[in-house]
C-alpha positions in Angstrom: -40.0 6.9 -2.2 -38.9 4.4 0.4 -39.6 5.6 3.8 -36.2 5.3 4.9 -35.0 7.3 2.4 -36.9 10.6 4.4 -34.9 12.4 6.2 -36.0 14.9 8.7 -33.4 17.7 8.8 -34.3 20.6 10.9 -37.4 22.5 12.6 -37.0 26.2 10.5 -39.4 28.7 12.2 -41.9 25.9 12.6 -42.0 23.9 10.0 -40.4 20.6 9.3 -37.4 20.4 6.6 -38.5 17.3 4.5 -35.5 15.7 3.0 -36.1 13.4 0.4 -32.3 13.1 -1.2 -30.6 9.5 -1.0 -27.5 8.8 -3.0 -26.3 4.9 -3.2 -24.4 5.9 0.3 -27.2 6.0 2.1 -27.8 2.0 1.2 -24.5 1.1 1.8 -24.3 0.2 -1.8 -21.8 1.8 -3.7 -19.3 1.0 -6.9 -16.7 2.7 -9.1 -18.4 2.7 -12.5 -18.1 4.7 -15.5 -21.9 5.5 -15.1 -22.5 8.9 -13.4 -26.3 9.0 -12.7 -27.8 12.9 -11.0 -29.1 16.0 -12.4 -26.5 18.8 -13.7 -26.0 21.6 -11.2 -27.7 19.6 -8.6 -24.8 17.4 -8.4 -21.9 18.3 -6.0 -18.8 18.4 -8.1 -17.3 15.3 -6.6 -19.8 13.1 -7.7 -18.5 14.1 -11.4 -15.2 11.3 -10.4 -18.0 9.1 -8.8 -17.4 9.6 -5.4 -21.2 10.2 -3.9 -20.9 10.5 -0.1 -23.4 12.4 2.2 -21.8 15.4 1.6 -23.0 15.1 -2.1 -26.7 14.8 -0.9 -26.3 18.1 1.5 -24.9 19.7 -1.8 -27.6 18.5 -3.9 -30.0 20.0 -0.6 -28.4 23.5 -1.2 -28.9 23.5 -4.9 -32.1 22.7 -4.2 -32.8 25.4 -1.6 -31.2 27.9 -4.1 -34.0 26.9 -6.9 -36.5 27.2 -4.3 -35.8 30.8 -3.5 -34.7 31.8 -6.8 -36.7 30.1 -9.8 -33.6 29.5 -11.4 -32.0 26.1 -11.5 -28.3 25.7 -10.4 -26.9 25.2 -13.9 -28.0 28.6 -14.7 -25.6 30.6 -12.2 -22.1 31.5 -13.5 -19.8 29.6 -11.8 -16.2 30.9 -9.9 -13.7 28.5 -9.0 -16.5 26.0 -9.2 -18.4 27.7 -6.6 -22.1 29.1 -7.8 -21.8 32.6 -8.0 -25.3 33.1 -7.2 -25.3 36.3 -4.2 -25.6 38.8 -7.1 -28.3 37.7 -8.5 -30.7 35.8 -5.4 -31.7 38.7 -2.0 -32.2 36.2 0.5 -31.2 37.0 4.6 -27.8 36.7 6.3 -28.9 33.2 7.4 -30.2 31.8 4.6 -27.2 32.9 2.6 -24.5 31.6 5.0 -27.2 27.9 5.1 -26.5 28.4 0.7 -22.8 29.2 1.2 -22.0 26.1 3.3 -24.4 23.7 1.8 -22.9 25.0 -1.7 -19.5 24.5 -0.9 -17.6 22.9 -3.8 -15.7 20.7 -1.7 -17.1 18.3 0.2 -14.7 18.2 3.4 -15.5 21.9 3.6 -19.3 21.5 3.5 -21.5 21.9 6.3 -22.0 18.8 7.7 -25.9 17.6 8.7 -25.3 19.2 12.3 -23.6 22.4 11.3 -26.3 23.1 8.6 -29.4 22.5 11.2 -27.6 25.0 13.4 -27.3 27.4 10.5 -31.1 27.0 9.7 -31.9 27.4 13.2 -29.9 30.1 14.6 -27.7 27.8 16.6 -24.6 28.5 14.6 -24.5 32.4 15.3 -25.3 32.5 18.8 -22.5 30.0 19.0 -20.0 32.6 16.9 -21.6 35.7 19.0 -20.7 33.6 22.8 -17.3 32.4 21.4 -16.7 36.4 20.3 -17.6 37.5 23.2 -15.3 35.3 25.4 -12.6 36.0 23.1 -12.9 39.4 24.0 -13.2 39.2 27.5 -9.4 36.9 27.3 -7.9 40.1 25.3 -9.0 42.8 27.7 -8.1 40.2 30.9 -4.6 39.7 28.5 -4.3 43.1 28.1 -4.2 44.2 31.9 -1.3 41.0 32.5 -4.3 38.4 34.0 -3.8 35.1 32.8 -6.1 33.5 30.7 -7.3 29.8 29.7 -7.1 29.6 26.0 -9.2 27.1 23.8 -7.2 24.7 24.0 -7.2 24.4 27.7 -3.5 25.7 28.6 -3.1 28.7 30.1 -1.3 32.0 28.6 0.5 34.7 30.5 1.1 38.1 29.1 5.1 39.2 29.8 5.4 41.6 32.0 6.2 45.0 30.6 8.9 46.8 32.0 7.7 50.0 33.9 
């Protein structure tokens, strides 16, 4: 393994996440053949019309994860709609499952991207959901009783006034 082919990905509850996965993205080479080179079930869907990106290598990170947990390679899950249908058969926590989910996702624009999966591993991701929920719900109840309120996007919304 060459060294720049390690990837550090996270810190999870202490200990380094050791990434060792290097498509022919990550060495700027990369060619439209009709040789498809990767391990079945390990291999994100797209690389099957060989497109590899880094999306395929976080895929190929989540099947990985998912044999580590569950003794059971990725080609052995039934599949639905191309997605791994693995929840029924793998206990793992809220967490883990949504890191699985994401990193699992069958297409790669959806997949978790490096940044979004470290914040899943780490905790980051909900406390992010939990502050955005929570100011989300103070804009309703301020909404509610005619305030205005800034929205996301930066402009600002006024309820109507309600006739009395």
């Amino acid at each position: 393994t060459k060294q720049q082919h390690l990837t550090i990905l996270g810190d999870c509850n202490q200990h380094q996440i050791l990434s060792r996965f290097c498509c022919c993205c990550c060495t700027g080479e990369f060619s439209l053949g009709s040789t498809i080179v990767g391990t079945y079930g390990y291999m994100a869907p797209e690389q099957f019309t060989g497109m590899a990106t880094t999306a395929s290598d976080l895929y190929a990170l989540g099947a990985t994860l998912l044999f580590l947990v569950s003794g059971l390679g990725p080609g052995q899950f039934p599949q639905q709609r191309m997605r791994l249908a693995w929840r029924d058969r793998v206990t793992v926590s809220k967490q883990l499952g949504e890191l699985l989910d994401g990193l699992l996702e069958p297409v790669a624009e959806d997949r978790l991207t490096p940044q979004e999966a470290i914040d899943v591993a780490t905790g980051r991701a909900a406390k992010r959901r939990k502050t955005a929920a929570t100011a989300a719900a103070r804009q309703a109840a301020a909404a509610s009783q005619g305030q205005v309120v800034r929205l996301p996007d930066g402009s600002l919304f006024r309820p109507p006034q309600m006739p009395t």
